[in-house]
N, C-alpha and C positions, 0 to 999 in steps of 0.2 A: 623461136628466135634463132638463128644461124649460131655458130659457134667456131671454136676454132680447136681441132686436133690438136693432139700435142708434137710441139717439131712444126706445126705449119703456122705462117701469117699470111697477113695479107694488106694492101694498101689501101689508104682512106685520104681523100683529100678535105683537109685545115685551110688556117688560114694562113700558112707559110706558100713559097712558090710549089717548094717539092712535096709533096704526100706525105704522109704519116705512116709509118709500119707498125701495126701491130701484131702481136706474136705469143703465142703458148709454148710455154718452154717449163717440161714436167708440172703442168698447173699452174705456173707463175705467169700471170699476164703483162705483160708490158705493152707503153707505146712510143715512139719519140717524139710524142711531141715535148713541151715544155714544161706545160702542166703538169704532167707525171714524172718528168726528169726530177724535178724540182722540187717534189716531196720531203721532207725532211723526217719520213719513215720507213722502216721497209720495205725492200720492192714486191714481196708477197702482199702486203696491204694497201699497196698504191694503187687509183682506180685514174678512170676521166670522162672527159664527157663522150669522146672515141671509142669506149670501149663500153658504156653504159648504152649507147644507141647499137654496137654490133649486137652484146650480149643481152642487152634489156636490164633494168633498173632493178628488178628482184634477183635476176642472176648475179650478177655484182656484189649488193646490197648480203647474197648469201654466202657469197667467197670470201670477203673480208668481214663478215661477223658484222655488218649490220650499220658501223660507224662511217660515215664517209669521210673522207680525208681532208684536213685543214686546206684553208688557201696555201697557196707554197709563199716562203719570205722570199723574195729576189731584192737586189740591189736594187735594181728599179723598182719597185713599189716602197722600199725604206719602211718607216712607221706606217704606212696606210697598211701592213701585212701583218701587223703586230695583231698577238690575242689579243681579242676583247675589243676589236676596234667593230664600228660601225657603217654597214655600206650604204648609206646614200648616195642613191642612182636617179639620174634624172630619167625624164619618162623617154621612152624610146630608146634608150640605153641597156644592155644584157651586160647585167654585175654575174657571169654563169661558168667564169672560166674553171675553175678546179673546187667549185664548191658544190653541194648537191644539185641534183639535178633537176630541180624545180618549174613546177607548168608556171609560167609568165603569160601574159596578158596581149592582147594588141588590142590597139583602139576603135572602137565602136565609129563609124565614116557612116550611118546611117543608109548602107546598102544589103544590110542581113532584118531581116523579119525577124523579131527577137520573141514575137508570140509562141508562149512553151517554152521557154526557156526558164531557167535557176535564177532566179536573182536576188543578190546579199547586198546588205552596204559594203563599202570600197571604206575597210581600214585606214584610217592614218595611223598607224601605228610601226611596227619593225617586225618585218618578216622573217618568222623562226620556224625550224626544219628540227623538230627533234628527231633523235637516230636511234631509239629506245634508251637513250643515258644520257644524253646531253641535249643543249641547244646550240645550234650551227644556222650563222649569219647565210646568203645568198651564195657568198664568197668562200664560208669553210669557217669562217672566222667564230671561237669560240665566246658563247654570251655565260656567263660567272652566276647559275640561278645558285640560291639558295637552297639547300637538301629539303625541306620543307615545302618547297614550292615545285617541290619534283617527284616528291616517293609516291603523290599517285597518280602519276603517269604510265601508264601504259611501255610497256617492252617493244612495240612496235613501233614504228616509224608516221610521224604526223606532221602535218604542214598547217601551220598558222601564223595569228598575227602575236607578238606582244605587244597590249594596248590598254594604254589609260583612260582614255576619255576623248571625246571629240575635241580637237582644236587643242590637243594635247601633247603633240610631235616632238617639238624637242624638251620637253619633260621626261618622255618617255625616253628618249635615245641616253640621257643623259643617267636616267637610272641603269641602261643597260651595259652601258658601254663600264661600267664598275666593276672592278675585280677583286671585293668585300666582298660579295656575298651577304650587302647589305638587305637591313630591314626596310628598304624600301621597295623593295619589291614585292612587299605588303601591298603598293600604290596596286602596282599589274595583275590584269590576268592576261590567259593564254585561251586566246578562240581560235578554235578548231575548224579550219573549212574544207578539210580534205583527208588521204588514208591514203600516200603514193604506193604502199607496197602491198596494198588489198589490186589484184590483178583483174577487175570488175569495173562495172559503168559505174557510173555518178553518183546514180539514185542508191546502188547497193553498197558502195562505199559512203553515205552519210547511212544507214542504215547500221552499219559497221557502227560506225563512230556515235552513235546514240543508245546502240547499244553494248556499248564501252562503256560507256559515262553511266548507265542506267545504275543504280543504289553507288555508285561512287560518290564518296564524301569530299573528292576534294572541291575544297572554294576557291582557289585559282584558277579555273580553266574552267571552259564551256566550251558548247559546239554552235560555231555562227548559223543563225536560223536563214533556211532557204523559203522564198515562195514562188510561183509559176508566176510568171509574167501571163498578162490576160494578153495586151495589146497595145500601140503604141502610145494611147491616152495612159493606163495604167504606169506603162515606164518614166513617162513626164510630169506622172503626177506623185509619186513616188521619189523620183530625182529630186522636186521642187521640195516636197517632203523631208529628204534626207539633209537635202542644201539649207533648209530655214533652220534643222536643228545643229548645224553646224558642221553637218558630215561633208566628207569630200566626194563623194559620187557613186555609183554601182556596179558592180561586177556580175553578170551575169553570161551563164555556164549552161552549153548545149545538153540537152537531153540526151541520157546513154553516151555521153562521153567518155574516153579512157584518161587517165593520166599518161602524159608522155611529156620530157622534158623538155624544156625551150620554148621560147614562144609560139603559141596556138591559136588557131582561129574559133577553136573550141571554148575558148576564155575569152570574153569581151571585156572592157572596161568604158564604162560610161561617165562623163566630166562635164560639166562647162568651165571653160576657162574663162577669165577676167580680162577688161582688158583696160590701160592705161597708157597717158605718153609722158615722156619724162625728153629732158634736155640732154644731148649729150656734152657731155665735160672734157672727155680726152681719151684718145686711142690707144688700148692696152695691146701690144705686141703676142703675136702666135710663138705657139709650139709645135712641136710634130711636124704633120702636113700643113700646119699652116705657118708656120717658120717664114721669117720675111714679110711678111701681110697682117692684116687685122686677127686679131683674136679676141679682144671683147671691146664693146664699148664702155667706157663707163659714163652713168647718166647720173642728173639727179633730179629728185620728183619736186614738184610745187612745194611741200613742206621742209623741204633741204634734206630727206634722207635721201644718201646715196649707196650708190649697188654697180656692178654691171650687167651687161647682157652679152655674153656670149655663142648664143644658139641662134638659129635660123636666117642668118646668113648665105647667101648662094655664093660660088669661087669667085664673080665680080664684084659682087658687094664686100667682099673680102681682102682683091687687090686694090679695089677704089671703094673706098669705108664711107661711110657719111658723114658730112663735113662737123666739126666742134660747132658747137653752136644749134644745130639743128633740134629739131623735135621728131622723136619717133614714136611710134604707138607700138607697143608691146605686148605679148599677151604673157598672165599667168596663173598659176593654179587658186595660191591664196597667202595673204600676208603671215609673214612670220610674229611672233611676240614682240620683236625689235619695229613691226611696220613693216619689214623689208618684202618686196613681193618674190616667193619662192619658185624655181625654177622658171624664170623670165626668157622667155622666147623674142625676137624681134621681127614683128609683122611689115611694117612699111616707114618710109619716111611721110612726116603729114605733110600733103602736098598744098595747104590752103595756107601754109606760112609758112615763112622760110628762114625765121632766127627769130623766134619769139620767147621774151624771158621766160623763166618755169612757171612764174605765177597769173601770165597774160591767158587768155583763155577765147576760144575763138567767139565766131559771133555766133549767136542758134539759128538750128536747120532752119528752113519752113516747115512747116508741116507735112506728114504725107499725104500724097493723094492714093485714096486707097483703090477705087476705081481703077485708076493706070495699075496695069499689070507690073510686078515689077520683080527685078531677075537677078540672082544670085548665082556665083559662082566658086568652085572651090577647087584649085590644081595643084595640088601638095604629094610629091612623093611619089604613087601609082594613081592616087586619085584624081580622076580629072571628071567633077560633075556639076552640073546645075540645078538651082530650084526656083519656080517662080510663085508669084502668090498673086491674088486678084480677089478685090470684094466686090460682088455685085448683090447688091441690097444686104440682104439677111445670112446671106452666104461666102461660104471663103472656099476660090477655087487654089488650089495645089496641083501643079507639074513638074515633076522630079526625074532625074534618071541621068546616063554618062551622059558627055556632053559629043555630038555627033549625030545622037538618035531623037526618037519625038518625046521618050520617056514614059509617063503613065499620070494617070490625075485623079484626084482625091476631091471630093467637094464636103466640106460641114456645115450646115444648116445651126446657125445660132437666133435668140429671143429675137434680134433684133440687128438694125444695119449697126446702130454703137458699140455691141457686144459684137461683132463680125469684126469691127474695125480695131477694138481690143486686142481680140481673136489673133488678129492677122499682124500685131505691134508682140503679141508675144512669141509668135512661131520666127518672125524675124529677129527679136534679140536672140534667140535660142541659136539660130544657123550662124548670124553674125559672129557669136559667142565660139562657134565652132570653126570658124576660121572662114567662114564664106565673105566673098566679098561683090558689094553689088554694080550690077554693071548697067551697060546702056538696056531701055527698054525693051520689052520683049514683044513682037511681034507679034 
């Protein structure tokens, strides 16, 4: 890794207009950005994510003895900066500013072969970073374990979940975020899925971590079991697996991969999302960049619980919001213990009514015709692709790829044209579920 003399810096562009210096000065690193301004510890001990990507996450990790630096408290963050608090981050968001340097995820779009690949279930639980002494939130933020629940842990630095039980989320947060050093952390353990400061692939960093744990007594912690993905039936069948027992999805992890902080294409995360419409009630005003314009709607569902939905919004749907009264279709991960659906995305407005009360409910499709080809589309972000699907007889043909080219085609051979027709009712809730949306027929 590159380093810096002593006496010399050099410049790194953030997310400010001007660059970032950072600089050795008799061993003392510094940077301007904010994050490290804004420590409220010694400037010998202060690190960032600027200086963990020049020098690398074990040279750091070894200059400050191994602990990584709290979130900083600023006036702007207020109480969200306090010990012991908890980061809930929605997805596609980096909770990464001044807190360890943690491999995050990006979402699985169905264009990487995941055959060979690592694959674990996808924790609902609360992501912990121990620094060999403690437990440290995303953000720095320190979690209150119990001495007990810690003397046999390991001196070195490990990255996992703390987790109760499936379908167990804010139970869990609710134990963590306490700063007793209660007996309820009896509830938790600490599953292991990773070793950031073993400087090795994948494979030899759980290797590490198994034989860490091998004659270790303690009953809090374990290490998350990996297995090789065979192929794309395997992964769906497994997904469906994880989802009937109540788990939230899968993560799975390129072969011979490094640790390295930030989000990675090396980490996938695999989900299906939900999806539902709810009525909107009334326009919640922005902040930030969106000051003056929409900021959330708030809706309420057929049973009268209400919520709002702030995300997926484009800047026109933003200056000109959907009208009160409408219905929209939303997607999201999974209901809370209140009902409430968690992390609500807004898909479209339903274009087949246009102020229908929460509890009217449209009329039913027809049927499909499985014969007619029929063609899916998905343009979110960088992605822009298509997939179509067609039954002819006993068989289900598949054509996938960006959208501009001919793509590629898959055919499965099922018992029978009812089980094809099945077939081909399941592969489309899956894509639908993924945000694809279907368009005119395909040619």
């Amino acid at each position: 890794m590159p380093d810096l003399k002593d006496g010399e810096s050099v410049e790194v562009k953030g997310s400010a207009a001007k660059p970032y210096v950072l600089k050795n000065t008799g061993g003392v690193y510094s940077c301007t950005c904010p994050a490290w301004r804004n420590q409220s510890i010694g400037i010998e001990r202060r690190t960032c994510k600027h200086l963990r990507k020049l020098r690398g996450e074990q040279a750091e990790q070894d200059r400050i003895g191994g602990a990584l630096p709290a979130r900083p408290e600023t006036a702007a963050k207020g109480k969200a900066a306090a010990v012991g608090a908890v980061d809930e981050v929605e997805p596609g968001e980096d909770a990464q500013s001044a807190g360890p340097g943690l491999l995050l995820a990006q979402t699985w779009t169905n264009d990487v072969d995941l055959s060979g690949w690592w694959m674990s279930e996808k924790l609902d639980g609360v992501r912990a970073y121990w620094d060999g002494k403690q437990f440290l939130s995303r953000q720095g933020n320190l979690f209150h374990a119990p001495d007990w629940f810690v003397e046999q842990l390991p001196a070195t630095p490990l990255d996992g979940e703390l987790w109760l039980a499936r379908k167990s989320f804010q139970r869990t947060v609710s134990i963590v975020r306490r700063q007793d050093k209660s007996d309820l952390w009896k509830e938790l353990k600490f599953l292991v899925f990773d070793a950031p400061a073993i400087q090795d692939v994948f494979e030899r960093r759980q290797e590490f971590l198994r034989d860490c744990w091998s004659g270790r007594p303690a009953s809090f912690m374990d290490v998350l079991p990996h297995e090789r993905c065979r192929n794309l039936d395997h992964l769906r069948d497994e997904l469906a697996r994880i989802e009937q027992l109540g788990g939230e999805g899968l993560m799975l992890r390129q072969p011979e991969s490094r640790y390295e902080a930030g989000r990675s294409s090396t980490l996938l995360k695999v989900k299906r999302f939900h999806e539902a419409e709810a009525t909107v009630i009334d326009h919640l005003p922005g902040a930030g960049r969106h000051k003056g314009r929409l900021g959330a709607l708030a809706v309420e569902l057929p049973d009268g619980t209400r919520f709002s939905v702030g995300t997926g919004f484009s800047d026109a749907q933003r200056n000109d919001p959907v009208a009160i009264g409408s219905m929209i279709t939303f997607r999201y991960q999974e209901l809370s213990d209140r009902g409430v659906p968690r992390f609500p995305s807004f898909v479209r407005v339903r274009g087949d009514v246009d102020s229908l009360p929460a509890a009217a409910a449209p009329a039913p499709s027809p049927a499909p015709d499985h014969a007619r080809q029929r063609r899916f589309e998905l343009v979110e972000g960088s992605s822009a692709k298509f997939w179509e699907v067609r039954v002819d007889g006993a068989n289900v043909i598949v054509r996938y790829g960006r959208l501009g080219t001919q793509g590629q085609s898959q055919t499965k051979s099922l018992a029978d044209a009812a089980a094809a027709a099945k077939h081909a009712d399941k592969l489309i809730a899956e894509k639908t579920a993924k945000g694809y949306r279907e368009t005119a027929a395909a040619k």
